[in-house]
N, C-alpha and C positions, 0 to 999 in steps of 0.2 A: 676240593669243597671250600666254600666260603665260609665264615666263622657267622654263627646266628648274630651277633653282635653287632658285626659287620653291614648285614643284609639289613639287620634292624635301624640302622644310624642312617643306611641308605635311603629308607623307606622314609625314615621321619622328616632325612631333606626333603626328599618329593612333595609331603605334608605341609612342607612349610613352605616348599615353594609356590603350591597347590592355594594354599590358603592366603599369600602375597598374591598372585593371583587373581585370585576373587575379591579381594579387597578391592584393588587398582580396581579394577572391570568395573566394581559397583560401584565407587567413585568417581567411576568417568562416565559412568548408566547415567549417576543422577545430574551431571553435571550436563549430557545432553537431555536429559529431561526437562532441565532449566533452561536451555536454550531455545528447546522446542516453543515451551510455554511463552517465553519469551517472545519468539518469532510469532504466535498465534494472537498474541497483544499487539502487535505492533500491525501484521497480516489485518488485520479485526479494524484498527484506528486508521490501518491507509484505505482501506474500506468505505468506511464513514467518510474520512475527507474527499474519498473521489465521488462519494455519493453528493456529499453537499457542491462539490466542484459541477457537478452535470449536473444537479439545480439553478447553479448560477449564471454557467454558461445558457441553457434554457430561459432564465429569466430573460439575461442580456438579450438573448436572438429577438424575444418576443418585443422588447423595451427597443432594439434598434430597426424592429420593424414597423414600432407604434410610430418611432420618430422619420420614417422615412418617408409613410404615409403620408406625417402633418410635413415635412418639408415639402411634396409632391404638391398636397392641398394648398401649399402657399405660392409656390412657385405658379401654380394653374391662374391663383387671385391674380397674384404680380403680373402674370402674362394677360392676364384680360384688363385690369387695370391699363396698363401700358399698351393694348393695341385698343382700347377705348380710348385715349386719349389722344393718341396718333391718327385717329379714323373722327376727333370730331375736331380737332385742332388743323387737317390739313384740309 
């Protein structure tokens, strides 16, 4: 038989290692909770900038299609000009 003393010193290890334990756990709990938060700040902000990024990319498409048009419209002037000129000149 084991001495009650014994069992009892054994038991309080466990207690205390039990309670070491849960300490660490819950210090590394809240340290990923902090991270989490973290990542959902950051998740949230890269959000927003690819939001505003495919606003800008949209602006540009519409802004190099305005300018593509007026370079077409001048090119057509230029070309009439220039076969006006060749057709009263020759």
């Amino acid at each position: 038989m084991t001495d009650p003393n014994e069992q009892f010193e054994r038991l309080e290890e466990k207690l205390l290692r039990a309670i070491e334990l849960f300490k660490r756990t819950q210090t590394e709990k809240r340290a990923l909770e902090q991270e989490v938060e973290k990542l959902k700040v950051e998740t949230k902000e890269r959000a927003q900038t690819l939001s505003a990024m495919e606003r800008e990319l949209i602006a540009l498409r519409r802004e190099r299609e305005d300018v593509r048009a007026r370079v077409e419209k001048l090119l057509e002037r230029i070309d009439l000009l220039t076969n006006s000129e060749s057709g009263s000149s020759g």
